[in-house]
N, C-alpha and C positions, 0 to 999 in steps of 0.2 A: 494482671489477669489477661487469658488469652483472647483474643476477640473472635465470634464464631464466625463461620462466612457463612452469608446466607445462601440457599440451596435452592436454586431455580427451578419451579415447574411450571412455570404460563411464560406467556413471554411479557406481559404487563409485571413480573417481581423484579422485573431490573431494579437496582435501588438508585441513590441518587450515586453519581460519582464522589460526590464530597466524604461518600462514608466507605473510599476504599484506601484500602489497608496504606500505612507507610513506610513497612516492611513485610515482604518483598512489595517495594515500589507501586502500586494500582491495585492491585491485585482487590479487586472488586466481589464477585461471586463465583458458585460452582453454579455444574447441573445444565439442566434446559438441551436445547439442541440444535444442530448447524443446519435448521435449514432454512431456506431464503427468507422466509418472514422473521427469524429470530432474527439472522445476520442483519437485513437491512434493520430494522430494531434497534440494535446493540449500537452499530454502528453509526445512528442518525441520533444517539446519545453521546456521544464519544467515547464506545466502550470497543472492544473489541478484543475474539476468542485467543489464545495462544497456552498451549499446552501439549506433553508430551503423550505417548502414545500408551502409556502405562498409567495416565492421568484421566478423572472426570472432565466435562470441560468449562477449563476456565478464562472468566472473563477478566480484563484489565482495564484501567485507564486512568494513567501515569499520571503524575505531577512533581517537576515540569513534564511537558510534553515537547518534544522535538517535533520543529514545524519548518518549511520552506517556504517561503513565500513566493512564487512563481516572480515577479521582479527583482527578487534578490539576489537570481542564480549567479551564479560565480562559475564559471569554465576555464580551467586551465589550460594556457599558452598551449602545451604539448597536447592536449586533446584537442583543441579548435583547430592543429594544424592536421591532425588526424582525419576531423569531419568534414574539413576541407578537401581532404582528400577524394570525396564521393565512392567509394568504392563497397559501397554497402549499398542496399535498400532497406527501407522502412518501411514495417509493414504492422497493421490493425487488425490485431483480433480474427489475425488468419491460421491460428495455430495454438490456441489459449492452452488445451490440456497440454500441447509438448512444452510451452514456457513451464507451465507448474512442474509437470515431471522434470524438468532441468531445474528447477530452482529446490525441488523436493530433494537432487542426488547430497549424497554428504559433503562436505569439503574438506577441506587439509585441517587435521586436529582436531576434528570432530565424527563420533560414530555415525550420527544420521541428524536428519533435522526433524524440524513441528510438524512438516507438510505431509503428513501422512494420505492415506487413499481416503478418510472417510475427508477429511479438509479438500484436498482435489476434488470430490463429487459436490461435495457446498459451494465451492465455488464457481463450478463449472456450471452449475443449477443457478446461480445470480449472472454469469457470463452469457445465460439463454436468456434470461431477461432483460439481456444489455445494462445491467448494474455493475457486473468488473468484464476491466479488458485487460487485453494482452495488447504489450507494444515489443515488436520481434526484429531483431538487427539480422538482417539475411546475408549473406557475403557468398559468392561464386555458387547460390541456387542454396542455401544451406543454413539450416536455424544458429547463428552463431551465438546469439545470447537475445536476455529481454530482461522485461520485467509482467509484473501482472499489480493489478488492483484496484479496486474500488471508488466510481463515483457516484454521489450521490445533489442533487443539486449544481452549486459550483466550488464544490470539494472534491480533493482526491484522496483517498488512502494508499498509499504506495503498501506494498507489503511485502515482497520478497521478486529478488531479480537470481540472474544466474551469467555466465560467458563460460562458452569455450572457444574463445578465438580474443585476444588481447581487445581490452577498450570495447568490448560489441555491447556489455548492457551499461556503459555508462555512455557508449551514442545513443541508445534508446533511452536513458534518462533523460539528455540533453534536449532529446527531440520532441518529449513528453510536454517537459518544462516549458521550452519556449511555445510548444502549439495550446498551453494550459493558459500561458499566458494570453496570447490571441483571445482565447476564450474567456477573459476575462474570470477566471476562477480564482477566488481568493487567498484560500491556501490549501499547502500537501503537508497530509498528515504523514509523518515521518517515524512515529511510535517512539521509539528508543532513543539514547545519543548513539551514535558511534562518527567516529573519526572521518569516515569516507563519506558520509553524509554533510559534515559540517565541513569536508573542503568545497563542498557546492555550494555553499552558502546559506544552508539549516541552520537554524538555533533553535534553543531551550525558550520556551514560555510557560509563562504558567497555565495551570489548568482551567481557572477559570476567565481567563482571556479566550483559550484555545476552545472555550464551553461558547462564550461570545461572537463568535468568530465561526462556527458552527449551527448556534440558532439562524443566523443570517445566511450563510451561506447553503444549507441543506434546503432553505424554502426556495433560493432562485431556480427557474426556470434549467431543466434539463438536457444537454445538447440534442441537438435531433440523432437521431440514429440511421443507420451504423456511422458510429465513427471515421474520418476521411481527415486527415492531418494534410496541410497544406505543404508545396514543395519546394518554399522559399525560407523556409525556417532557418536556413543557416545561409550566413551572408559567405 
């Protein structure tokens, strides 16, 4: 028998995570809508939106969940000798919509992505709130790559990066990571597996660990604002 998905109209019908689907993977509910009060919502449950542009929208959250533990990172030799290099700057939430419009463009084997325009102004509407930031790798005056995403407490939601210039958003990962740590944040919500995540050091846990791990982390105290990443991060 096929299971219905429940159809979001308030933002109190989140249901519990336990009752999303196990095929496809989270896949939790439809409906409802992206804007700041649903997202912070969603997301201070361990739910969060992903869907195409021809799609209602829907909510997810996976089990396992791929997570990073800010002490866990792992950098590779040939990157550290990269960031070693200092030939970049790093920079906060000086440029949020161009990260997203670069993380929105298609990449190789694929027609387009999730990040559509109504996604871009949801987030941009939590990034006025200082709930997601942009971390941007600048190289000779120039957005070379980043990432963007969501904190809340002392959690991060990574959610989509982009480069156009070799290694630019995986120095903006690096630099993320280690200033999360400083900050004592407990962990980065990494959403999915994929292979380039887990040479940094993410793994698989279960969900309701990752549920555990969020009640506690969502209530700590929130960085002051704006964001300011210290300039010792890399030895």
């Amino acid at each position: 028998m096929t299971k219905m998905l429940p159809w979001m109209k308030t933002v109190e019908d989140f249901p519990p995570v336990a009752q999303a689907l196990a095929a496809p993977s989270g896949l939790l509910a439809a409906g409802g809508e992206l804007s700041a009060e649903w997202l912070i919502a969603a997301y201070s449950r361990g739910i969060f939106p992903w869907f195409n542009a021809n799609q209602p929208i829907l909510w997810w959250s996976p089990d396992p969940r791929m997570v990073l533990f800010p002490n866990e990172l792992h950098t590779p030799h040939s990157l550290m000798r990269t960031l070693r290099k200092r030939h970049y700057e790093i920079r906060v939430d000086t440029a949020f919509s161009l990260v997203m419009d670069g993380c929105s463009q298609s990449r190789a084997g694929q027609d387009g992505t999730w990040i559509s325009a109504e996604m871009i102004a949801a987030y941009t509407a939590l990034h006025r709130l200082g709930v997601a930031h942009s971390i941007e790798t600048w190289i000779d005056g120039k957005l070379a790559g980043g990432l963007y995403g969501v904190a809340l407490g002392r959690v991060f939601y990574g959610e989509s990066m982009f480069t156009r210039v070799a290694d630019a958003s995986k120095i903006a990962f690096v630099h993320l990571v280690r200033q999360l740590q400083r900050w004592q944040f407990s962990v980065i919500d990494c959403q999915m597996n994929t292979a380039h995540l887990a040479r940094f050091g993410a793994r698989e846990i279960q969900r309701e660990e990752f549920m555990q791990l969020l009640s506690e982390g969502v209530q700590a105290r929130s960085m002051t604002m704006p964001w300011q990443f210290e300039d010792d991060l890399i030895e």
